[in-house]
Backbone as numpy.savetxt, mean C-alpha at the origin, in Angstrom:
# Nx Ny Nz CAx CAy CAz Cx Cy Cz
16.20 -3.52 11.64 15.36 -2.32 11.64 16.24 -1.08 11.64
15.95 -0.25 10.48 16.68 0.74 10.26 15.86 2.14 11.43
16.69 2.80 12.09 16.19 3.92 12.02 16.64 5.53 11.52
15.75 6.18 10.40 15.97 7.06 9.64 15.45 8.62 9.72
15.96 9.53 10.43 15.70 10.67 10.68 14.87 11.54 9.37
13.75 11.87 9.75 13.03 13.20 9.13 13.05 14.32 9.13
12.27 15.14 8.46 11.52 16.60 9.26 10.43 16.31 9.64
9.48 15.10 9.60 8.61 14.66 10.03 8.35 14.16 11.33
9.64 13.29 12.06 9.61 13.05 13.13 10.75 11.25 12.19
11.08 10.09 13.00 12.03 9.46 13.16 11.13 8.27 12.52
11.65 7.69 11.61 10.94 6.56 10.52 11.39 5.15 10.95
10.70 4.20 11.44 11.74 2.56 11.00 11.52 2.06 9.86
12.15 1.47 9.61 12.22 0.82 8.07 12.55 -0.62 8.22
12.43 -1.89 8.07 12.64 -3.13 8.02 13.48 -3.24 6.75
14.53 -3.87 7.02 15.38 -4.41 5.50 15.77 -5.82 5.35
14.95 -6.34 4.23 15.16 -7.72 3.50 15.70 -7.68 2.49
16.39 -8.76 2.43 16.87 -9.17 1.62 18.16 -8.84 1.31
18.74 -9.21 -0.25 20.10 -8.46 -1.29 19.76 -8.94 -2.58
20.90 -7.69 -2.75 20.64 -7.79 -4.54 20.77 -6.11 -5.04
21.30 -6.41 -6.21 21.66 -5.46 -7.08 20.82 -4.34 -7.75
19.63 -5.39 -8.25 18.14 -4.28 -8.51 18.14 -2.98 -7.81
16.83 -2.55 -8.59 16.10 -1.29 -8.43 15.33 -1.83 -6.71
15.72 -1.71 -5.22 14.94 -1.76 -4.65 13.03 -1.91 -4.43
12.66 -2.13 -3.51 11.26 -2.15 -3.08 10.71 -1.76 -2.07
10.23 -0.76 -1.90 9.39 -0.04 -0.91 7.55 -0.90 -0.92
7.43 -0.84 0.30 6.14 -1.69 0.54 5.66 -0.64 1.95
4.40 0.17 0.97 3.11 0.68 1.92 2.43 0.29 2.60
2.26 0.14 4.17 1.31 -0.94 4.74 -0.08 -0.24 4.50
-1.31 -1.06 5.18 -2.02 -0.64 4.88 -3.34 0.08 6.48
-3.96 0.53 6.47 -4.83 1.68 7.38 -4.51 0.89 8.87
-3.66 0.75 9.71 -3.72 0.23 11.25 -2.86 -1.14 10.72
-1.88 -1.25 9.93 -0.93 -2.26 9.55 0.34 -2.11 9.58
1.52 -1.82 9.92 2.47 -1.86 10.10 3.91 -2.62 9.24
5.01 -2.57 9.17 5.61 -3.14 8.66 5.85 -5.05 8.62
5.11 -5.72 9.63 4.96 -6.79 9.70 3.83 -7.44 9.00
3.23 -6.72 8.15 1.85 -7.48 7.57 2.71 -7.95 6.24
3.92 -7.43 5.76 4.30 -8.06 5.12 4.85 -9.72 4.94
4.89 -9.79 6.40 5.91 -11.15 6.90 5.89 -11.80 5.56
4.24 -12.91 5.61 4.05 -13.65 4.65 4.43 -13.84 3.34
4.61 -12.22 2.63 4.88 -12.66 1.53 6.86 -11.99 1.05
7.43 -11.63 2.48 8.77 -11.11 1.70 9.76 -11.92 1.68
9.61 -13.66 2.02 10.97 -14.29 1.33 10.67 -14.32 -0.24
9.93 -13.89 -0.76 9.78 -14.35 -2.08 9.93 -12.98 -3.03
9.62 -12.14 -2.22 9.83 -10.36 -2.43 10.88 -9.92 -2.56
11.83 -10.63 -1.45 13.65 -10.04 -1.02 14.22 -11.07 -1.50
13.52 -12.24 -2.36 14.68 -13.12 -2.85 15.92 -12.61 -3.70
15.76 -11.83 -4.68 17.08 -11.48 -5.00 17.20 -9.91 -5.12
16.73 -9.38 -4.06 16.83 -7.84 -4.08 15.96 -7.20 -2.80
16.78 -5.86 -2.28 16.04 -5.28 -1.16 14.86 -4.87 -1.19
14.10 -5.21 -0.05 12.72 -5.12 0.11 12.78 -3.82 1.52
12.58 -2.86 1.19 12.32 -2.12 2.31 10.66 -1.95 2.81
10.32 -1.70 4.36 9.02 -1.76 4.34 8.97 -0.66 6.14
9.01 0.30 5.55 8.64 1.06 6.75 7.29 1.00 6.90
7.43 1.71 8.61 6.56 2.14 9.05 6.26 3.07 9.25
4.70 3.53 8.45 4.43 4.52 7.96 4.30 6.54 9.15
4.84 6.60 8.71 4.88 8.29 9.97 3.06 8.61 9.59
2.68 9.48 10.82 1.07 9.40 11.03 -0.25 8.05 11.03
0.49 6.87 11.19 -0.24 5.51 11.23 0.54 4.81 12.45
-0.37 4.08 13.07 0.10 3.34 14.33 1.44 2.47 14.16
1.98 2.60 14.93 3.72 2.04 14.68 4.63 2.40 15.26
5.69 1.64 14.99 7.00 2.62 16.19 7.48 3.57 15.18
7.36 3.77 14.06 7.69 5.30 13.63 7.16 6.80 14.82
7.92 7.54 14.96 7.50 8.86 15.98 7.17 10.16 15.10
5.87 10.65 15.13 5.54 11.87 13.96 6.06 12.95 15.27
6.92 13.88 14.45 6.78 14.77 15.15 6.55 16.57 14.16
5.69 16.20 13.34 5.40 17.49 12.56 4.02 17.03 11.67
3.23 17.86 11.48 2.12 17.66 10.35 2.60 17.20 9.29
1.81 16.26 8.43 2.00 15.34 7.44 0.88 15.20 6.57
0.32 15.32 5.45 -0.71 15.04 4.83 -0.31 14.29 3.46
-1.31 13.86 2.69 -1.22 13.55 1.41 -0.41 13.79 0.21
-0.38 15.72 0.34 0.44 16.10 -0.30 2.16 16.14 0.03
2.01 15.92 1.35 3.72 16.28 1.90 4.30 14.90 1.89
3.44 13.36 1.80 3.81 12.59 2.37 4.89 12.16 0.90
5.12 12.56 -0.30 6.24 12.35 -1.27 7.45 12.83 -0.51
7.41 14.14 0.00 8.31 14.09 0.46 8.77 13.73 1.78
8.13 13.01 2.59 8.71 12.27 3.70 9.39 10.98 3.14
8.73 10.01 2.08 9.49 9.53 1.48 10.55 9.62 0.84
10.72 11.03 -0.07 12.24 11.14 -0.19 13.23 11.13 0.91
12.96 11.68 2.33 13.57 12.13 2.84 14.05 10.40 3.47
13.35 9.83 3.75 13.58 8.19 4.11 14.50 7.45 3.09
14.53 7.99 1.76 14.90 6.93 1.25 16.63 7.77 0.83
16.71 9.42 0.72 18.23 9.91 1.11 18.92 8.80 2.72
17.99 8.99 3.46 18.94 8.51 4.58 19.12 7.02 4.83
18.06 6.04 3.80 18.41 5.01 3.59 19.77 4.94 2.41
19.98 6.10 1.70 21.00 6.02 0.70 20.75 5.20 -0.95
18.93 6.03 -1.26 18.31 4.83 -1.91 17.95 6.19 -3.22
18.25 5.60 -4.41 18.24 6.90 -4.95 16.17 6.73 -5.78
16.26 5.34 -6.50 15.31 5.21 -6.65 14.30 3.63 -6.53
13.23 3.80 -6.41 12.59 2.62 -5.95 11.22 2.27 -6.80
10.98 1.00 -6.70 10.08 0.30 -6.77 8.79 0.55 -6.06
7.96 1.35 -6.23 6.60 1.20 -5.08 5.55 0.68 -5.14
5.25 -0.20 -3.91 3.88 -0.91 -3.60 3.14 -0.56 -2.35
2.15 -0.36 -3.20 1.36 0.12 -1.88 -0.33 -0.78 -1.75
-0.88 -1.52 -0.22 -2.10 -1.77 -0.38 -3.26 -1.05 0.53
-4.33 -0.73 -0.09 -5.83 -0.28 0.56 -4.92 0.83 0.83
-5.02 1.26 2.09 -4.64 3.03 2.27 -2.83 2.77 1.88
-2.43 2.13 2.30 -0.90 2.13 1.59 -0.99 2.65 0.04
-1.80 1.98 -0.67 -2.14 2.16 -1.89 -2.26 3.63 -2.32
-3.27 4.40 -1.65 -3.82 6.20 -1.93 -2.13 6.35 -1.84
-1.34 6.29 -0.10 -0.37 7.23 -0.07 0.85 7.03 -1.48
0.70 5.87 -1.94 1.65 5.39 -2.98 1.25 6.18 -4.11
-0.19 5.95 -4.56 -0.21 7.12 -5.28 0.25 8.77 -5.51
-0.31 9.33 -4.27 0.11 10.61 -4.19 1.24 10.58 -4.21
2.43 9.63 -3.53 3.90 10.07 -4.02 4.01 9.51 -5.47
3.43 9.19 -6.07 3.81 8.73 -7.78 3.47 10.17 -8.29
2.84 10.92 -7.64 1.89 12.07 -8.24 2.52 13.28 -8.40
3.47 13.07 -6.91 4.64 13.95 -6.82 5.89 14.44 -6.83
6.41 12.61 -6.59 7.60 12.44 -6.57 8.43 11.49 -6.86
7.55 11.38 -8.63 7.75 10.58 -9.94 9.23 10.52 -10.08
10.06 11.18 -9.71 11.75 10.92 -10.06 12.09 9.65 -9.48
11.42 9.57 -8.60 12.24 8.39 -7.38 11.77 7.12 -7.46
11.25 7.11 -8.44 10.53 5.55 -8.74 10.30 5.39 -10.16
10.87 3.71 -9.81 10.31 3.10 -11.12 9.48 2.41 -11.75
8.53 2.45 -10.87 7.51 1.63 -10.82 6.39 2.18 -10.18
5.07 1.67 -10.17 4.38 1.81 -9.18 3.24 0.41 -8.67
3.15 0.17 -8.02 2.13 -1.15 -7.84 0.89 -0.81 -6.94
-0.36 -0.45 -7.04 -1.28 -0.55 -6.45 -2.43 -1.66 -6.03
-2.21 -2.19 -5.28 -3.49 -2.97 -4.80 -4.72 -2.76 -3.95
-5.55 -3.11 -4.46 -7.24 -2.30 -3.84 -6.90 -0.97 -3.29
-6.69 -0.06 -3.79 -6.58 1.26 -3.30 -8.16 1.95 -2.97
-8.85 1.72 -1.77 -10.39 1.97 -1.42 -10.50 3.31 -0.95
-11.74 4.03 -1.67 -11.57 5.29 -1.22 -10.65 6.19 -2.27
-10.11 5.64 -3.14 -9.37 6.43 -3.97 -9.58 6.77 -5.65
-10.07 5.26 -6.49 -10.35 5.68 -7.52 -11.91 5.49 -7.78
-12.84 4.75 -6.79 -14.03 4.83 -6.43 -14.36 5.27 -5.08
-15.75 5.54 -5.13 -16.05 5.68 -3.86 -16.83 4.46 -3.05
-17.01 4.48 -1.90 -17.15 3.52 -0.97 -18.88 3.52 -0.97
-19.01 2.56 -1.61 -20.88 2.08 -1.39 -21.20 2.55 0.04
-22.28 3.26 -0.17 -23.14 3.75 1.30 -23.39 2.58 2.49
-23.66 1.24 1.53 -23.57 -0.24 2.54 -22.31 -0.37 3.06
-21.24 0.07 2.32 -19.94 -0.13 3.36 -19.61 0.43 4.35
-19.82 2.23 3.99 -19.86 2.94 5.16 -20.91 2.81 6.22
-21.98 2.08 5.65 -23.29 2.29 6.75 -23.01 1.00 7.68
-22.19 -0.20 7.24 -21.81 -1.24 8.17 -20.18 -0.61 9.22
-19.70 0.09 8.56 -18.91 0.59 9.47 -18.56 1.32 10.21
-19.48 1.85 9.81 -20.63 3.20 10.88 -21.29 2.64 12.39
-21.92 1.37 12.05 -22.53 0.61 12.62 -21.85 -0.31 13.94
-20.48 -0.55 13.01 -19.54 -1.44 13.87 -18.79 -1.02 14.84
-18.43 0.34 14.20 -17.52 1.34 14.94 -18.69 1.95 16.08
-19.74 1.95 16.02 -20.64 2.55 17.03 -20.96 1.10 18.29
-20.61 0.47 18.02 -20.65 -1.12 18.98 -19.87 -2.28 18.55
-18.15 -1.75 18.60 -17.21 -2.24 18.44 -16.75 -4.29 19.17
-17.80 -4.74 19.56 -17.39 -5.62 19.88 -17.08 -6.84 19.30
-15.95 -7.86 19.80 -15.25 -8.71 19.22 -16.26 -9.04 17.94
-17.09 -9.65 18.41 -18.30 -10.37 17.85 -18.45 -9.49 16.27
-18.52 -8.48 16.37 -18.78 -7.62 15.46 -17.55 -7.02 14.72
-16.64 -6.97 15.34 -15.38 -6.81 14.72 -15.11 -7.89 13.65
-15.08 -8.90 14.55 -14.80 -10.50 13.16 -16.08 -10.50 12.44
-16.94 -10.27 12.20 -18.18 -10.55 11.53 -17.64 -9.83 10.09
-17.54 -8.08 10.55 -17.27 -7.10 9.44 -15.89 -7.75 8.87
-14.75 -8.15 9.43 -13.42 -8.50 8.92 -13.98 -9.83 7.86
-14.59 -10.77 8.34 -15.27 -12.02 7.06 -15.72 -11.37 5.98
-16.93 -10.09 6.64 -17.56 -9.38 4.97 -16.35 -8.80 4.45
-15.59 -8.14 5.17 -14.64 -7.37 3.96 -13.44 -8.10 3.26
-13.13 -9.13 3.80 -12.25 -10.23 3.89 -12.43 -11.40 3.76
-13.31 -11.98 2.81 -13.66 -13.36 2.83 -12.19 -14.43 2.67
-12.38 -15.48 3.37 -11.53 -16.16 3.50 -9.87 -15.67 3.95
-10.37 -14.90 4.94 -8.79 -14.01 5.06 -9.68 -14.53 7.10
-8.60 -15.41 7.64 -8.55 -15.66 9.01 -8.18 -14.86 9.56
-8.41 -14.22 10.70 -6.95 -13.56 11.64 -6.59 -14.28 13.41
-5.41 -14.41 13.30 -5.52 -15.31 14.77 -5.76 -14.32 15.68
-5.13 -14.53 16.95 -5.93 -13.82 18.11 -4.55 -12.80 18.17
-3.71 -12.71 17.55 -2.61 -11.49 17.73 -2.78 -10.83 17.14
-3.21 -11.16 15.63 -4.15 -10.49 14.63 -5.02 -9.17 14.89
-5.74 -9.98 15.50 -6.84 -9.57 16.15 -7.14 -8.48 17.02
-6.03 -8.98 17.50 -5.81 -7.99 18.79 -5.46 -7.02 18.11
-4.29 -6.86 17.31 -3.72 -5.39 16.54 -4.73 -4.73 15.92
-5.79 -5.56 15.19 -6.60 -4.69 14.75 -7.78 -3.64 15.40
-7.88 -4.35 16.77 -8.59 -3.30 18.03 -7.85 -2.62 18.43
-6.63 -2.84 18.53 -5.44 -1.75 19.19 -5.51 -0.51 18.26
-5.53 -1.36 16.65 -5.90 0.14 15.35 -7.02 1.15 15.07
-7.85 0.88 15.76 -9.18 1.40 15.88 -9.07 2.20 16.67
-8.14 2.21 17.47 -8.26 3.87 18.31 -7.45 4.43 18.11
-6.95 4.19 17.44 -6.09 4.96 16.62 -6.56 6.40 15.83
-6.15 7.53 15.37 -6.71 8.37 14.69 -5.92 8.79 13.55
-5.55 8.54 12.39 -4.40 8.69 11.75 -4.13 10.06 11.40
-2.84 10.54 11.44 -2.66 11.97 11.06 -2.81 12.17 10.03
-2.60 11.16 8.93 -2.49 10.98 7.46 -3.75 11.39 6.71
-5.06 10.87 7.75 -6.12 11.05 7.09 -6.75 9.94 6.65
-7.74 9.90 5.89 -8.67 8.96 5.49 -8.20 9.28 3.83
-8.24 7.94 2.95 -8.07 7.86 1.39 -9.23 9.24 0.75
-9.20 10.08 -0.02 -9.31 11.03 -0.97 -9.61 10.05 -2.44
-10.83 10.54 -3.00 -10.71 10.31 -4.49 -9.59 11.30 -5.65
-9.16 10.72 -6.24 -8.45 10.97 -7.22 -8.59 11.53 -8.80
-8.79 12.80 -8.80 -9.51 13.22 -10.54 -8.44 12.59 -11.46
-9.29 13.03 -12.49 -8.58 12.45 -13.40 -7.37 13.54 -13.82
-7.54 14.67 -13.62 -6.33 15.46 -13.55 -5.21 14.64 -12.57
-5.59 14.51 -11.63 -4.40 14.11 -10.69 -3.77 12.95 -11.30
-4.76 11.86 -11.28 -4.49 10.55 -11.77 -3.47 10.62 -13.24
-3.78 11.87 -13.98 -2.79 11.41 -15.03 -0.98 12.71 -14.96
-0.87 12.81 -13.11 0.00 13.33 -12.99 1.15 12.28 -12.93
0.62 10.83 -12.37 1.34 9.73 -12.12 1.57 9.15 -13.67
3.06 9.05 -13.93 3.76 9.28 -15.29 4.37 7.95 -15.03
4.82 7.23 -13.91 5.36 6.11 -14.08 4.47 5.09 -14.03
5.49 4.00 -15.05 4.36 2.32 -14.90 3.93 2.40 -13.81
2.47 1.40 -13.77 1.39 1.60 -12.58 0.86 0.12 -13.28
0.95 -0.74 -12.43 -0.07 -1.83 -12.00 -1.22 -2.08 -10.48
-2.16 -1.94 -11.35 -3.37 -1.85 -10.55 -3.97 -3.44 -10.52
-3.63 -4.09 -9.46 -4.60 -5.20 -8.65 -5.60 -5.52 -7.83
-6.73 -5.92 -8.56 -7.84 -5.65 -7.44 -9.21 -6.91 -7.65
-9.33 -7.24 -6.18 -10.29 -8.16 -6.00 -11.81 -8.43 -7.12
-12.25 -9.36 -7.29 -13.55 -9.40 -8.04 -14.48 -8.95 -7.42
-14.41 -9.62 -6.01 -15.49 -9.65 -4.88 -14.90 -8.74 -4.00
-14.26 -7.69 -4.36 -14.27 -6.68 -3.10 -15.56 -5.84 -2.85
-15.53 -5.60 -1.94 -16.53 -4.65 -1.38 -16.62 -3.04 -0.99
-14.64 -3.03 -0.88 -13.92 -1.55 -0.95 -13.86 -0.88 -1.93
-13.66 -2.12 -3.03 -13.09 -1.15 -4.67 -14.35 -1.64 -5.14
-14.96 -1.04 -6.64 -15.05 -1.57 -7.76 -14.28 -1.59 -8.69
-13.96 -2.79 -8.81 -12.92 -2.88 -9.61 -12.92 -2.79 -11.29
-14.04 -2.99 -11.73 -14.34 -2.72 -13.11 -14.24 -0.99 -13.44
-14.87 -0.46 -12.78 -14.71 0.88 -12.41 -13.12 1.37 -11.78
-12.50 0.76 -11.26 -11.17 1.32 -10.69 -10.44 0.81 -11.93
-10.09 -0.08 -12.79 -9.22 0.21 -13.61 -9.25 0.64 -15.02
-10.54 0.77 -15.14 -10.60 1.94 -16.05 -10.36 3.46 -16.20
-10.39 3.58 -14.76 -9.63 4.64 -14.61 -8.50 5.26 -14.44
-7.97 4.19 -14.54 -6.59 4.20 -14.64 -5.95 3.67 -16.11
-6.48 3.32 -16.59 -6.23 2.87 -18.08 -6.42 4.40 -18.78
-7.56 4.76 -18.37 -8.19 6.31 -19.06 -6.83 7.33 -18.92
-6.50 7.29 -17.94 -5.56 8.50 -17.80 -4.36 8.11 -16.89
-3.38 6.81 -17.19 -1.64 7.04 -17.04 -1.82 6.17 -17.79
-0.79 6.61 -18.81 -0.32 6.25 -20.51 0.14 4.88 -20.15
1.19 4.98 -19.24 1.69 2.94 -18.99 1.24 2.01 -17.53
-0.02 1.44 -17.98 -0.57 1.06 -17.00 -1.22 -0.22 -17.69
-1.39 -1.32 -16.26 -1.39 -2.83 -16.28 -2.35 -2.53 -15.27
-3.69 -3.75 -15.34 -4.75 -3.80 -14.10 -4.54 -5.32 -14.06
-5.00 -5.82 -13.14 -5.59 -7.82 -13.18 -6.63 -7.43 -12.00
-7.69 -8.03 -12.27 -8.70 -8.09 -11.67 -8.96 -9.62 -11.66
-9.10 -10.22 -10.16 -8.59 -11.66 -9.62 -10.33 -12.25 -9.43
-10.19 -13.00 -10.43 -12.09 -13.47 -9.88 -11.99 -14.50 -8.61
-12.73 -14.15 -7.92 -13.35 -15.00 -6.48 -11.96 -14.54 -5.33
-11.96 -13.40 -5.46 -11.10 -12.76 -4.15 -12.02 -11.41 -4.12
-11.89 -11.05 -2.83 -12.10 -9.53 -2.23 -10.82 -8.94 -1.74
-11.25 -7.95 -0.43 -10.20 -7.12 -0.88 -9.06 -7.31 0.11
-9.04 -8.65 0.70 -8.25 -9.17 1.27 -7.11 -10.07 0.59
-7.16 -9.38 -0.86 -6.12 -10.34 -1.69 -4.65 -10.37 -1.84
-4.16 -10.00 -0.51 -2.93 -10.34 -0.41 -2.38 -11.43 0.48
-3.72 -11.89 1.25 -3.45 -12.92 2.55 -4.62 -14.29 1.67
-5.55 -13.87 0.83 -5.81 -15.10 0.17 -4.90 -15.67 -1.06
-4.39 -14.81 -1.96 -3.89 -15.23 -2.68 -2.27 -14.64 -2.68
-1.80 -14.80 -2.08 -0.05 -14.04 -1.88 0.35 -14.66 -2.54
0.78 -15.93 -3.11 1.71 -16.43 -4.08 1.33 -15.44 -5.09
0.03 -15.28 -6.10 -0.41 -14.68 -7.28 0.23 -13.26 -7.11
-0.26 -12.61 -6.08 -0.13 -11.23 -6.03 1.55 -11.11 -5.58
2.64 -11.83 -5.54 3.64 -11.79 -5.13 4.67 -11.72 -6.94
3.63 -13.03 -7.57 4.18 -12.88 -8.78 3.61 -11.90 -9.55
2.82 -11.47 -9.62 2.73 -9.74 -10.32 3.42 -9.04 -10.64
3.90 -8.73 -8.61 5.04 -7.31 -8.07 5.97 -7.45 -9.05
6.84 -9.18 -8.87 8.00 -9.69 -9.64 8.35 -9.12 -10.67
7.07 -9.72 -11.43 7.50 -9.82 -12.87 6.88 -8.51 -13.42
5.99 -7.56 -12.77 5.97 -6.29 -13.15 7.26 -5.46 -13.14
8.22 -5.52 -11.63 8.98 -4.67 -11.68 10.21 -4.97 -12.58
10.67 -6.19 -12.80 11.24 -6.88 -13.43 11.49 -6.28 -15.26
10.36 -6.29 -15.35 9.90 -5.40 -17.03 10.44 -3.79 -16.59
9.98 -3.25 -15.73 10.67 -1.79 -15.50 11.58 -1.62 -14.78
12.74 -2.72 -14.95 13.45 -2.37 -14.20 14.70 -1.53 -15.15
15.03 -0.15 -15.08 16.16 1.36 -15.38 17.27 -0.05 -15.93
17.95 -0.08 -17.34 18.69 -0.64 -17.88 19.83 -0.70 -16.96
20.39 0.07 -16.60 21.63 0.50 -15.69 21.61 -0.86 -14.30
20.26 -0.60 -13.90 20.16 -1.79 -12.64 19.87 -3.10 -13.48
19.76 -3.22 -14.36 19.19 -4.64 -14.84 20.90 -5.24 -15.07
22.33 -4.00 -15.73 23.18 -4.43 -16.44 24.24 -4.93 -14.49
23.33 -4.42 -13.49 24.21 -4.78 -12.65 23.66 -6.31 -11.74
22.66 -7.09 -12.42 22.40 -8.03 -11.70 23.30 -9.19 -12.12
């Protein structure tokens, strides 16, 4: 665990792996931390660094010590990845990892070569009134019972054990400085200039996904969607092998000649 000084306040960063490549930055996602990756980064850092902080204004041992929003958060990432000594990267981001990945593609397109979005909710659609009205509902009589009920609807076939579990009530009182995901115009959307692969559930309930990657097809010139039939929007803990080979072989195709001539 790296720790990397801001103007934001003091960042950790987890580092896997080696290798010569274009690095990998990995966005957790709304009350997730750098460990939700566990599962899928021997296969991530097999032959190249996988970095995966923890995000400043989201629950974690990162320490905010300055305002942070949407627009500033490109550059908290630059500033993480100078003091990691990282000139440019690979980005993946899921569900709210996803929005903030965007906005730094939006802003601070030099530093990446890639971009990878998965179910980004709240960002290129909006959230069915049934979603908010069940989580409206849940959050007003938060108990276990009701906690796992909503995690099955939004998460089919996605278990969580009881440590799981626990983190995710610990995340709920949480208040993020970051904010809640923002929709994305299509002005903005076609500020993001680098490759962009967009992955997203059939059966989610966060995204529409027929609707989310057309909008992204509509407006950034080099862009890839897969839309996964019989997953929701828990498709990184049902299907992680699939969504692991994506990242791969997406970044793999964009990976800057210069890093490809040094593997």
């Amino acid at each position: 665990m790296h720790d990397v000084p801001t103007s934001f306040g003091m960042t950790k960063v987890r580092k896997s792996g080696v290798g010569h490549g274009v690095p990998i930055v990995m966005m957790h996602s709304l009350g997730g931390n750098s460990l939700m990756w566990s599962h899928l980064i021997a296969d991530l850092a097999r032959d190249r660094v996988v970095y995966a902080p923890e995000m400043i204004g989201a629950p974690g041992l990162s320490v905010q010590t300055a305002p942070i929003d949407e627009f500033t958060f490109g550059a908290w990432l630059g500033e993480v990845l100078d003091g990691l000594g990282v000139e440019k990267v690979h980005l993946v981001g899921y569900s709210q990892g996803a929005w903030l990945a965007m906005a730094i593609a939006a802003g601070e397109r030099r530093r990446l070569a890639s971009l990878t979005i998965a179910e980004p909710g709240g960002t290129l659609t909006k959230l069915r009134w049934s979603v908010l009205r069940t989580m409206i509902k849940v959050g007003a009589r938060p108990t276990d019972k009701n906690l796992r009920k909503m995690q099955e609807w939004l998460n089919p076939g996605v278990a969580l054990n009881d440590a799981e579990f626990a983190g995710v009530k610990a995340a709920l009182k949480y208040h993020p400085a970051i904010g809640y995901p923002r929709m994305f115009s299509d002005e903005r959307l076609a500020e993001i200039t680098v490759p962009t692969l967009g992955l997203f559930g059939a059966q989610s309930q966060i995204v529409d996904a027929e609707l989310a990657a057309q909008r992204l097809h509509d407006n950034i010139a080099i862009c890839e969607t897969e839309i996964v039939p019989n997953v929701g929007h828990g498709i990184l803990y049902q299907i992680p092998t699939v969504v692991t080979s994506h990242i791969l072989d997406f970044t793999r195709r964009y990976e800057p000649t210069d890093a490809r001539h040094g593997e």
